[in-house]
Backbone as JSON, one array per atom type, in Angstrom:
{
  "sequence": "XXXXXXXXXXXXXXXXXXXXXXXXXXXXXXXXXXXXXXXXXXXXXXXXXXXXXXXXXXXXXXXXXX",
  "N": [[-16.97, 18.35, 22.19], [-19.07, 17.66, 21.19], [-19.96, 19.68, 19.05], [-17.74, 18.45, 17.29], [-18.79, 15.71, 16.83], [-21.59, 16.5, 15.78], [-19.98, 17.93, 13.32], [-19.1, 15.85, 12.21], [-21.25, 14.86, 11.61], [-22.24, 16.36, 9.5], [-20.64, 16.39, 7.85], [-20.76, 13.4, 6.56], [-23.28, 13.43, 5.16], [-22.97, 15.23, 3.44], [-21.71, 13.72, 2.29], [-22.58, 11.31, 1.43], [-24.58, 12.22, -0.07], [-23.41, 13.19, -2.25], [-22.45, 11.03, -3.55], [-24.82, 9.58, -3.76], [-25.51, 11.6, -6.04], [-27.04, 12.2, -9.27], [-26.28, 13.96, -11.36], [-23.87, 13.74, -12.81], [-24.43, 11.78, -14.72], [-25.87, 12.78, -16.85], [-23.63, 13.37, -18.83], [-22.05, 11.07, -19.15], [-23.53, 9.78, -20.53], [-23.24, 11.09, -23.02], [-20.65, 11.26, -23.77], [-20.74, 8.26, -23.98], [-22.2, 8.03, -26.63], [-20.87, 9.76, -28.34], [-18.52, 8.09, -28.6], [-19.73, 6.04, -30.3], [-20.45, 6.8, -32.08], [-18.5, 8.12, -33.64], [-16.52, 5.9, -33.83], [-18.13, 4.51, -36.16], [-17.97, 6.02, -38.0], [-15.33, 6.22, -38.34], [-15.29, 2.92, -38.98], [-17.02, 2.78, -41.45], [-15.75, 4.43, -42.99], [-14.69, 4.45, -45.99], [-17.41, 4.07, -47.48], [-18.44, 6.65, -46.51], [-17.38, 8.49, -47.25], [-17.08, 8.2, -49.98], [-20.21, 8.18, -50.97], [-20.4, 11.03, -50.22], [-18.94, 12.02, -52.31], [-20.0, 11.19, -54.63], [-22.19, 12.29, -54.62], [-21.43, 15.32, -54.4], [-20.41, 15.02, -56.55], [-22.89, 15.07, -58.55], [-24.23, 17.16, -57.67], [-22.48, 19.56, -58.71], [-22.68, 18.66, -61.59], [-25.26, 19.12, -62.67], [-25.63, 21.45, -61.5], [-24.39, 23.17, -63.71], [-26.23, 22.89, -65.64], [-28.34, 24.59, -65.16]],
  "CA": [[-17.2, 17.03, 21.63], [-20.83, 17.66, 20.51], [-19.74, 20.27, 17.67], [-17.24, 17.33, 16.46], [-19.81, 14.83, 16.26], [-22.11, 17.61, 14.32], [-19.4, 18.88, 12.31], [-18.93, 14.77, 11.3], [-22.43, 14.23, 10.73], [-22.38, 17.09, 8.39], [-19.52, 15.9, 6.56], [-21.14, 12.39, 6.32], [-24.34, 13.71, 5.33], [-22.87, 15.85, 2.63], [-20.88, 13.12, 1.2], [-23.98, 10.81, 1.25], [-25.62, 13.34, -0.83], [-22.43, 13.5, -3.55], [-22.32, 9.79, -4.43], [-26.08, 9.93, -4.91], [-26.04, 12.69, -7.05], [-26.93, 11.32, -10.52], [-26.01, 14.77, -12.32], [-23.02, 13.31, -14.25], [-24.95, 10.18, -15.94], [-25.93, 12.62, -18.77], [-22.37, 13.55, -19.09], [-21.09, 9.67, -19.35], [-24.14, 8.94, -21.71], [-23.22, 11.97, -24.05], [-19.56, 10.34, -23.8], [-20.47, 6.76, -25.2], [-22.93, 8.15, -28.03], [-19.95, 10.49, -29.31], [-17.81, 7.33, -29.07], [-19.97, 4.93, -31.14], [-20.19, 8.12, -33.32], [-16.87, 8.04, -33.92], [-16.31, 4.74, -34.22], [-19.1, 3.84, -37.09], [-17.49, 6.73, -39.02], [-14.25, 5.37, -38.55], [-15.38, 2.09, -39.97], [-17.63, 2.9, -42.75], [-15.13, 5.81, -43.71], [-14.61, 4.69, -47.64], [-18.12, 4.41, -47.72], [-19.33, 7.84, -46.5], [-16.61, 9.37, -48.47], [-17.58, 7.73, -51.4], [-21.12, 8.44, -50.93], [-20.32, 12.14, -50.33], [-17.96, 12.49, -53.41], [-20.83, 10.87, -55.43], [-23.18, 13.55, -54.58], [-20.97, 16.11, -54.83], [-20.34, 15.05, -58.47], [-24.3, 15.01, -59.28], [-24.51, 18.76, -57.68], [-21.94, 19.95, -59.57], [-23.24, 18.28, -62.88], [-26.9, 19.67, -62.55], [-25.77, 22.94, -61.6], [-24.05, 23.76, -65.06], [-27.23, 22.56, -66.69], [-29.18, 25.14, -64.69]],
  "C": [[-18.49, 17.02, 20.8], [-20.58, 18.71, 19.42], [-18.63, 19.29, 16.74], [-18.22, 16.37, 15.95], [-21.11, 15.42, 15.25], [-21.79, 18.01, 13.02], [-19.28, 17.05, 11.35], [-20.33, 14.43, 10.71], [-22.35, 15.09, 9.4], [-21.79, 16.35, 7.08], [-20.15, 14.47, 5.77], [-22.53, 12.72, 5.37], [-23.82, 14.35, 3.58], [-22.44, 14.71, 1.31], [-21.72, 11.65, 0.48], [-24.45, 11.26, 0.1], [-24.78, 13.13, -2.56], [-22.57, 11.63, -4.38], [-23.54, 9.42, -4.51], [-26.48, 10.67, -6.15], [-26.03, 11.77, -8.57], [-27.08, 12.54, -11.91], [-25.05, 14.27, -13.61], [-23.33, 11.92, -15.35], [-25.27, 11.19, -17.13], [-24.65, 13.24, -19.43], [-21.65, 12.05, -19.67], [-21.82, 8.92, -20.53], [-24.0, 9.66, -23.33], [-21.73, 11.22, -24.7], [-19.51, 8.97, -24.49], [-21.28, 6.99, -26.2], [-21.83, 9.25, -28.95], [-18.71, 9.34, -29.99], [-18.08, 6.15, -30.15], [-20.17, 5.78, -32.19], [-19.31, 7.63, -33.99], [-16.32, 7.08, -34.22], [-17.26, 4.08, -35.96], [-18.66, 5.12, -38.12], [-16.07, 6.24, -39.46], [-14.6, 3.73, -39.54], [-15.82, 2.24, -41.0], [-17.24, 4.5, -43.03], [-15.07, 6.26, -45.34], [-15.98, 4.62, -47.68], [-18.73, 6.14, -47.93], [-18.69, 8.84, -47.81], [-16.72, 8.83, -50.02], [-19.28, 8.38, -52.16], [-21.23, 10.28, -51.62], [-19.87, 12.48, -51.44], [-18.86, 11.91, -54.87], [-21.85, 12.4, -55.78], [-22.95, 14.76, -54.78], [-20.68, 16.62, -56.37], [-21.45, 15.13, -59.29], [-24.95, 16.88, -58.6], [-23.84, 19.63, -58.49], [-22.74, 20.23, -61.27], [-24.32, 19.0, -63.1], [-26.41, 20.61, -61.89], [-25.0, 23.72, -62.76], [-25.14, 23.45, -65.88], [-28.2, 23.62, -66.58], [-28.82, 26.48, -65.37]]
}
């Protein structure tokens, strides 16, 4: 009976320990900064691509001048 009640503290003890652990918060915070990523590209999509396809056309230009 006294290695049951040991073997439960353990278990209790261990599992104590697991739903403290606060390893996976920088896992869940990497998770919503990829999603507002992702999202603010998604909306301002014709922009960037506009942007980009601007700049692309002024590297171009000025590198046949060179």
């Amino acid at each position: 009976m006294l290695v049951l009640n040991n073997f439960k503290d353990k278990i209790k003890e261990k599992f104590m320990k697991f739903i403290h652990q606060e390893d996976g918060m920088g896992v869940v915070e990497i998770i919503l900064i990829t999603i507002v990523l992702i999202s603010l590209v998604i909306i301002f999509k014709s922009q960037i691509s506009g942007l980009v396809n601007t700049i692309l056309g002024k590297m171009s230009s000025q590198a046949n001048t060179v």
